[in-house]
C-alpha positions in Angstrom: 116.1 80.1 72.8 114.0 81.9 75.7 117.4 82.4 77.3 118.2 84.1 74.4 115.5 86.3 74.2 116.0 87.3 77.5 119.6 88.1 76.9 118.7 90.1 74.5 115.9 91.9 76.4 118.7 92.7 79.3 121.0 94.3 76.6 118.4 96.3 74.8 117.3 97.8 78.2 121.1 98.6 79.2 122.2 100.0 76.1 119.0 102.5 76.1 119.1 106.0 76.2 117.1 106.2 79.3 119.0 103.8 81.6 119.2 105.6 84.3 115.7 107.2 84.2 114.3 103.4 83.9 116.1 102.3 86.8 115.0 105.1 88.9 111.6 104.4 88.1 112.1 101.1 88.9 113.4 101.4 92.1 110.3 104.0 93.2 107.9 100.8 92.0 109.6 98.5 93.7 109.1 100.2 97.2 105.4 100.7 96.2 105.1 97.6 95.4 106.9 96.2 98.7 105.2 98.4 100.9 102.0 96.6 98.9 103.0 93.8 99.2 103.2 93.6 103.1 99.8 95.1 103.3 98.5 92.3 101.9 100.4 89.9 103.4 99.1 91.4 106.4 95.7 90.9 105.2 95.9 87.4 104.3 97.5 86.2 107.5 94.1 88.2 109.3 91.7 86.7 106.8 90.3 84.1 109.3 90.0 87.4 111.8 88.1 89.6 108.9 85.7 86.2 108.1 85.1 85.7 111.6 84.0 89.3 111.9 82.0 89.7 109.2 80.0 86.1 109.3 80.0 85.5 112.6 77.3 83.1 112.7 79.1 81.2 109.6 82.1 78.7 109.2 85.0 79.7 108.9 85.5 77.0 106.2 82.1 77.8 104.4 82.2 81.4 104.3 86.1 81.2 103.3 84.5 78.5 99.9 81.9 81.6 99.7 84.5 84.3 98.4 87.0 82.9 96.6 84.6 83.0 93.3 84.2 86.7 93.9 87.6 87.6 94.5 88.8 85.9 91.3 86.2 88.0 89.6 87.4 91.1 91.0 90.7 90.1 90.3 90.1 89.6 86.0 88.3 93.1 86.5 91.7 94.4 88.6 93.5 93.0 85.7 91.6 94.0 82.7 92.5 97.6 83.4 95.8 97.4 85.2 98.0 93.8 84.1 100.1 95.1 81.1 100.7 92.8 78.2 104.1 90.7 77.5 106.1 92.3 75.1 108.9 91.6 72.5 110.6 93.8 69.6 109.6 90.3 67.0 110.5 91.9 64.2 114.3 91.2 64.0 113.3 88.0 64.7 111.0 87.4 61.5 113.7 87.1 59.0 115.6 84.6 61.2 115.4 80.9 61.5 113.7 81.1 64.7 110.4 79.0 65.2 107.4 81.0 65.9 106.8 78.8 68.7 109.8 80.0 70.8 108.7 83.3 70.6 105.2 82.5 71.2 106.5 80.3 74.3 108.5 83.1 75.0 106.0 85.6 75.5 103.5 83.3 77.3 106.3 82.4 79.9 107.2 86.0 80.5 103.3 86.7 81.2 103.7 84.7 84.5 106.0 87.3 85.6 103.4 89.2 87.0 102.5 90.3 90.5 98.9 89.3 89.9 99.7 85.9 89.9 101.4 86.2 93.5 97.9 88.2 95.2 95.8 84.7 95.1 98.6 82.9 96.9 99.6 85.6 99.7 96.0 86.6 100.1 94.1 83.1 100.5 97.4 81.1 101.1 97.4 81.6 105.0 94.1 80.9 105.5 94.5 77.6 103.6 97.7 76.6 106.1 95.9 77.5 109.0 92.2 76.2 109.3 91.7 73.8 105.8 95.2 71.8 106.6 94.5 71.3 110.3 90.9 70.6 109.8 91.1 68.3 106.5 94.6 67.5 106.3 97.4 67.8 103.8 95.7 66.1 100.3 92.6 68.4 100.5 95.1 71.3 101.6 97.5 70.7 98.3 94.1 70.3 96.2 92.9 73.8 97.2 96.4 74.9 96.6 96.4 73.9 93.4 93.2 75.2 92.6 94.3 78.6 93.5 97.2 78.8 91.4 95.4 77.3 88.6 92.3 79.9 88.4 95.0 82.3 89.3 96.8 81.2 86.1 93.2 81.2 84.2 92.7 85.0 84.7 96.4 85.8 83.9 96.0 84.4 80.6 92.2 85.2 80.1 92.7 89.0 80.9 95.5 88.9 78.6 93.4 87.1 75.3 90.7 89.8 76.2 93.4 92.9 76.0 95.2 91.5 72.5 91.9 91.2 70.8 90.7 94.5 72.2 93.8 96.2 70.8 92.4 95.2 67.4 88.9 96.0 68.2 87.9 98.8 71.1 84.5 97.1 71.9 86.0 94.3 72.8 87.0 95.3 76.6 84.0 97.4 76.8 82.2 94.2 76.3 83.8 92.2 79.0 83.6 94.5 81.2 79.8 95.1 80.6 79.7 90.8 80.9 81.4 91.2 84.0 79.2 94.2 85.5 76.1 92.0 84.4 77.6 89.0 86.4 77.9 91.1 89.6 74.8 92.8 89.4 72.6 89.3 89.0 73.9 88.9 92.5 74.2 92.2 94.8 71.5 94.1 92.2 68.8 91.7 90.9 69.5 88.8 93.5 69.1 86.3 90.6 71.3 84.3 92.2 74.1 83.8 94.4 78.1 84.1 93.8 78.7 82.9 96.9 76.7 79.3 96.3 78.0 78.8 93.3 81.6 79.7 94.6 80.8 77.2 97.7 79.5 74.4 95.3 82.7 73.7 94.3 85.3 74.5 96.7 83.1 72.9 99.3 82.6 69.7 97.8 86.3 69.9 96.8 86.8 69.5 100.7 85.3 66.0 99.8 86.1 65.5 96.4 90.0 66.6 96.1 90.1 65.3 92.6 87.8 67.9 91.3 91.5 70.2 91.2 91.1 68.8 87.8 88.7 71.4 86.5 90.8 74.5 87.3 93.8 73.0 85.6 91.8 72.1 82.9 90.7 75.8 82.8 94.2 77.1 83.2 95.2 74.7 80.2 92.7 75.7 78.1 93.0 79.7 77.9 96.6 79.2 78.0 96.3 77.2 74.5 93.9 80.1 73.4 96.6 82.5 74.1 99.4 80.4 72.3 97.4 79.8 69.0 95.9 83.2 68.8 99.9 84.3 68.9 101.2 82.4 66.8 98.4 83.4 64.3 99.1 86.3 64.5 102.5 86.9 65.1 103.3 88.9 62.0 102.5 92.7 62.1 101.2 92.5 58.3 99.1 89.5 59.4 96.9 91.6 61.7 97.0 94.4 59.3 96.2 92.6 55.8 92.2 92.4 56.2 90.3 93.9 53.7 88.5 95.7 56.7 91.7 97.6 57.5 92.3 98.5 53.7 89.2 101.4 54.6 89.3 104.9 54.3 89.6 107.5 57.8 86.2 108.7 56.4 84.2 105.1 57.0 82.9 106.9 59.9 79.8 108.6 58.4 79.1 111.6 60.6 82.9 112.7 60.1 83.1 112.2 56.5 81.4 115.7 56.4 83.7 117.7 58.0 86.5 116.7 55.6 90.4 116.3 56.1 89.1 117.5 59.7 86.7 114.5 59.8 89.4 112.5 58.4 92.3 113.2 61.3 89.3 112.4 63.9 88.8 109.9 62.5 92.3 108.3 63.1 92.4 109.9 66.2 89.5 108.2 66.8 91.2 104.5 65.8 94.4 105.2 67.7 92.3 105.5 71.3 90.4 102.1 70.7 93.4 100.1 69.7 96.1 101.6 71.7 95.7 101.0 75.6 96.9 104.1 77.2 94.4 106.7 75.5 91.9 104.0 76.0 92.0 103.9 79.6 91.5 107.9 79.2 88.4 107.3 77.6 87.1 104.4 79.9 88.3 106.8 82.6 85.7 109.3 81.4 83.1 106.8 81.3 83.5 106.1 84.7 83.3 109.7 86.0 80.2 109.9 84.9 79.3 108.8 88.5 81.3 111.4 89.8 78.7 113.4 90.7 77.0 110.9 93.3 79.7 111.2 95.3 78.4 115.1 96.3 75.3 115.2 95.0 73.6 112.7 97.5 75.5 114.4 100.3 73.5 117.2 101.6 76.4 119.5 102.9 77.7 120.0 99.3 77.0 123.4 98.0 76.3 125.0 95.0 80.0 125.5 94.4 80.5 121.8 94.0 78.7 121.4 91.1 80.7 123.5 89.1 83.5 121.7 90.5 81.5 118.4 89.4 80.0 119.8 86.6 83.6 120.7 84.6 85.1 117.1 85.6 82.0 114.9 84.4 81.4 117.2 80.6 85.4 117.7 80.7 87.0 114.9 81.9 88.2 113.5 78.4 89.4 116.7 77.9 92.1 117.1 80.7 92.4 113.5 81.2 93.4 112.9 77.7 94.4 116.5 76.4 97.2 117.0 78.6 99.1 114.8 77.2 98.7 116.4 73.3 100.3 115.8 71.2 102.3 113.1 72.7 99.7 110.7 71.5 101.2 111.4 68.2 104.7 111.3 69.2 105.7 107.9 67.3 105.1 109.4 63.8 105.2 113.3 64.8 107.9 113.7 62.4 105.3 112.5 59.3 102.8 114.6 60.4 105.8 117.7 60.1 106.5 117.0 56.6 102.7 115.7 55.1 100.6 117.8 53.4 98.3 118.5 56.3 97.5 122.3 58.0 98.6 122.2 61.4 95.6 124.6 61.5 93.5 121.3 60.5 94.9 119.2 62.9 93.7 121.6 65.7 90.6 121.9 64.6 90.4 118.1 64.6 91.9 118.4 68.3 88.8 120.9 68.7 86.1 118.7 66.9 87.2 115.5 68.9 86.5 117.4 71.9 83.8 118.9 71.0 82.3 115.4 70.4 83.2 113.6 73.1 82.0 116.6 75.6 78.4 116.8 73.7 78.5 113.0 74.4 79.4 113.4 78.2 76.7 116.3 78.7 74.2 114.1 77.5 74.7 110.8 79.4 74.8 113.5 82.7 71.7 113.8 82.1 69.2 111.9 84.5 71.5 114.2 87.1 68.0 116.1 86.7 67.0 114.3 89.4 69.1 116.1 91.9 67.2 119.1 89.9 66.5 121.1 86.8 69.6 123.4 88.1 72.2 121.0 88.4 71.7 120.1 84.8 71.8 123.8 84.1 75.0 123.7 85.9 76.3 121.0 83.7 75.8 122.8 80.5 76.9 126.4 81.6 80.6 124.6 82.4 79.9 122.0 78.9 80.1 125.8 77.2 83.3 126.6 79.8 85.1 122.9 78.8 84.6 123.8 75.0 85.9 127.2 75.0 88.4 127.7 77.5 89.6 124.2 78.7 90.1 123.2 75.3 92.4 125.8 74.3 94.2 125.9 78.0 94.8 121.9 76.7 96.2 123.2 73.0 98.2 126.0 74.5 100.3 124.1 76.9 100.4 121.1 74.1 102.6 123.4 72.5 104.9 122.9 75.7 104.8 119.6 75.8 108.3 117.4 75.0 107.7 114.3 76.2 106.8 110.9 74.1 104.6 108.2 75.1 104.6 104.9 74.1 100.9 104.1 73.5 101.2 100.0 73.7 102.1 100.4 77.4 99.1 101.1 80.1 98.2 103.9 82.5 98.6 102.1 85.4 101.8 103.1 87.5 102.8 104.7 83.9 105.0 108.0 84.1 105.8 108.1 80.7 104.7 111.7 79.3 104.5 113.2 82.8 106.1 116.7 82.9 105.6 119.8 84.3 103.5 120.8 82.0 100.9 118.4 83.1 101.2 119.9 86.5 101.0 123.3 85.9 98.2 122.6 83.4 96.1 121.6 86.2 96.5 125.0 87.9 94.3 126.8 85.3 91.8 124.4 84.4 91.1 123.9 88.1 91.2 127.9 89.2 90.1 129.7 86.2 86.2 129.0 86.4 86.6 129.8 90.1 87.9 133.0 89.8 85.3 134.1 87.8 81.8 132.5 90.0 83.6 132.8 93.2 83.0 136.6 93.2 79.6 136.9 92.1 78.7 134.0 94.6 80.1 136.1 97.4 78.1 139.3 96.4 75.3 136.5 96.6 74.5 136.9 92.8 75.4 133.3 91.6 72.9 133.0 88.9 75.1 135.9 87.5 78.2 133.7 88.1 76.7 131.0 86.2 75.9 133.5 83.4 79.0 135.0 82.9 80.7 131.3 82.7 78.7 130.5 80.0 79.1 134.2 77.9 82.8 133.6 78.6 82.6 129.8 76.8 80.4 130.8 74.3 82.4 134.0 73.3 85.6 131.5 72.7 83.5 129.3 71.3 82.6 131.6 68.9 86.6 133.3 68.0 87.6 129.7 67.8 89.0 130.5 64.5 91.3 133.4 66.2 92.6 131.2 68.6 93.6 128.7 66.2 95.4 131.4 64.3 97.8 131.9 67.6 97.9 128.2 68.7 99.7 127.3 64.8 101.6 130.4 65.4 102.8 129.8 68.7 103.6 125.8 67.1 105.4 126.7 64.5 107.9 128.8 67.2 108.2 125.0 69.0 107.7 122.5 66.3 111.2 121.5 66.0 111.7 121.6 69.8 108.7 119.3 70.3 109.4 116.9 67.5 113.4 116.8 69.0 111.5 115.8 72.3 109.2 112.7 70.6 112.4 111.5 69.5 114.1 111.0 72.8 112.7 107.1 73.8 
């Protein structure tokens, strides 16, 4: 039966519309991922060279027992954000006779297919071959092989169970991730206690104790038997979507129950970044530019021009990140959203009121950048004001030029899909535009003036928001038909 389902796989991407444009991106990844692939070959073969170097009054073999703990931590967090998930059309497949446990197998077998599972292998593999065997011989040399493989194996399918259950519920990965951040801050932040004992503890004892191999396979085993049943429960669509829970109304979410039908599509929009992975990673993205601004703001030589620079990207980030790819967020039921009752005028004001949240959000957690100074938090706000007024609509405004679909189960990483030139020359005039208006005051040497003018500018389109609306929905309704003829294309 898997061969069948591969079959099937093969035909479905052959007979696709975009063949040739799969196979071209194919071909680009697979010389990235060669070229990567000999880089870290390289730096596997070197690894008793880079040890030596950096404990030189260490082991080779104990320092070596030290890491491999922390690299297979940094590896779930490598895979938490860029391993995608096994996939397979099972809905022609639930009126069928076919067991659910083929397709379940099916799936779980596929998810070894990944170049994660190779790293462990290449990177720690040489080293194993060239001091363990000569040094303790070929049974403690197949144990530590084995090992490998099987915690490799552990976070393949570990990584995975986290990413299905976060696609139901958003705080799920945000969760992990904080358990993980915990874990490495005990060590290098609180000094609580040591990764690299622990990691020792068992890989150096498994030096004299081969037969503790046991407890990674029993590891691997165990997630992988997580995985299967959690599939198999819930391998029907309507399964996962029959809770009462899901029965609730758009307007559960207090705050936006105000606002209305508004409230409502933010509300949704809202639900479609949590569950789906790509805008997700846009909004975890965003989190993590938050520390954008120690980058410059610790270096001396930065100027004041900088934190404009910094300033837009930290308050703005979700809004170029994920608004220049609107509305292809929507693309999959685009067509609905043509013919329902809803105002296109209300669905950009929900595109406005998302932003609007999620930038008042940002500002605030850049905050405690007060102590660089009460001005760069001054800073911050004047281009907050810039992000909602101009960036916003420079977003909606080339949305309208925007043709391309994304699939939102696939991830960001090494993702193309949705990338245009709209995206490119979006990034011209979010970029430039504050610029050309500071730049010239700051020259005259009147940059408080800059600053001021920035923040009259945001606030006057803050305030004609309803104007530009007006054109936005006028300029759409020229380009609906084009864009919705575009979301079809897959």
């Amino acid at each position: 039966m898997i061969s069948t389902f591969f079959d099937h796989e093969l035909k479905a991407f052959w007979r696709s519309k975009n063949t040739g444009k799969s196979i071209a991106v194919k071909v680009v990844m697979g010389v990235l991922i060669l070229i990567l692939f000999l880089y870290v070959l390289l730096f596997g073969v070197l690894l008793d060279e880079i040890l030596g170097a950096m404990f030189p009054e260490e082991n080779l073999t104990i320092a070596f027992c030290g890491i491999i703990l922390v690299y297979f931590l940094s590896d779930l967090l490598m895979r938490m954000q860029l391993q995608e998930l096994p996939t397979l059309k099972v809905q022609p497949y639930l009126h069928l006779p076919v067991k659910r446990n083929s397709v379940v197998g099916y799936l779980a077998l596929t998810a070894l297919l990944s170049f994660f599972n190779l790293w462990p292998i290449i990177i720690l593999g040489p080293f194993i071959i060239k001091v363990i065997l000569p040094a303790s011989g070929a049974g403690v040399t197949v144990a530590f092989i084995i090992s490998i493989i099987a915690l490799a194996l552990f976070n393949n399918y570990l990584a995975l169970y986290i990413k299905r259950k976060a696609n139901l519920n958003g705080w799920i990965f945000l969760i992990a991730g904080g358990i993980l951040a915990l874990i490495t801050c005990g060590d290098y932040l609180w000094h609580i206690y040591s990764l690299k004992a622990i990691s020792y503890l068992f890989f150096g004892n498994l030096i004299l104790k081969p037969y503790l191999v046991l407890l990674p396979i029993v590891l691997a085993v165990a997630i992988y038997y997580v995985n299967f049943y959690y599939l198999k429960g819930n391998l029907y669509l309507e399964e996962l979507s029959s809770k009462k829970e899901d029965a609730k109304s758009s307007t559960e979410i207090p705050f936006l129950g105000r606002f209305g039908q508004v409230g409502d599509l933010v509300a949704n929009e809202v639900k479609l970044i949590l569950r789906n992975k790509r805008p997700r990673s846009a909004l975890i993205m965003g989190l993590l530019f938050m520390f954008y601004g120690l980058i410059f703001y610790t270096n001396p030589k930065m100027g004041e021009g900088f934190k404009v620079f910094v300033g837009m990207f930290m308050t703005g980030i979700f809004i170029i990140n994920y608004g220049q790819f609107m509305f292809s967020w929507q693309a999959g039921h685009f067509d609905g959203i043509l013919v329902s009752k809803v105002k296109f005028t209300d669905f950009l004001k929900a595109k406005y009121l998302l932003f609007n949240i999620v930038s008042t959000v940002a500002f605030i957690l850049t905050t405690p950048y007060v102590y660089f100074g009460w001005r760069t938090v001054m800073i911050h706000f004047v281009m907050y004001l810039w992000n909602l007024g101009i960036n916003t609509t420079i977003v909606l405004y080339f949305a309208n030029r925007n043709y391309k679909r994304i699939d939102l189960s696939k991830g960001a990483s090494f993702n193309w899909e949705g990338v245009g030139a709209s995206q490119l020359l979006l990034s011209f005039p979010l970029i430039l535009f504050p610029y050309l208006v500071y730049l010239p005051f700051k020259y005259l040497g009147y940059t408080d003036a800059g600053l001021a003018v920035l923040a009259v500018i945001g606030v006057a389109f803050i305030i004609t928001r309803d104007f530009w609306i007006k054109k936005l929905d006028q300029d759409f309704q020229t380009k609906r038909f084009k864009i919705a003829e575009g979301f079809r294309n897959k």
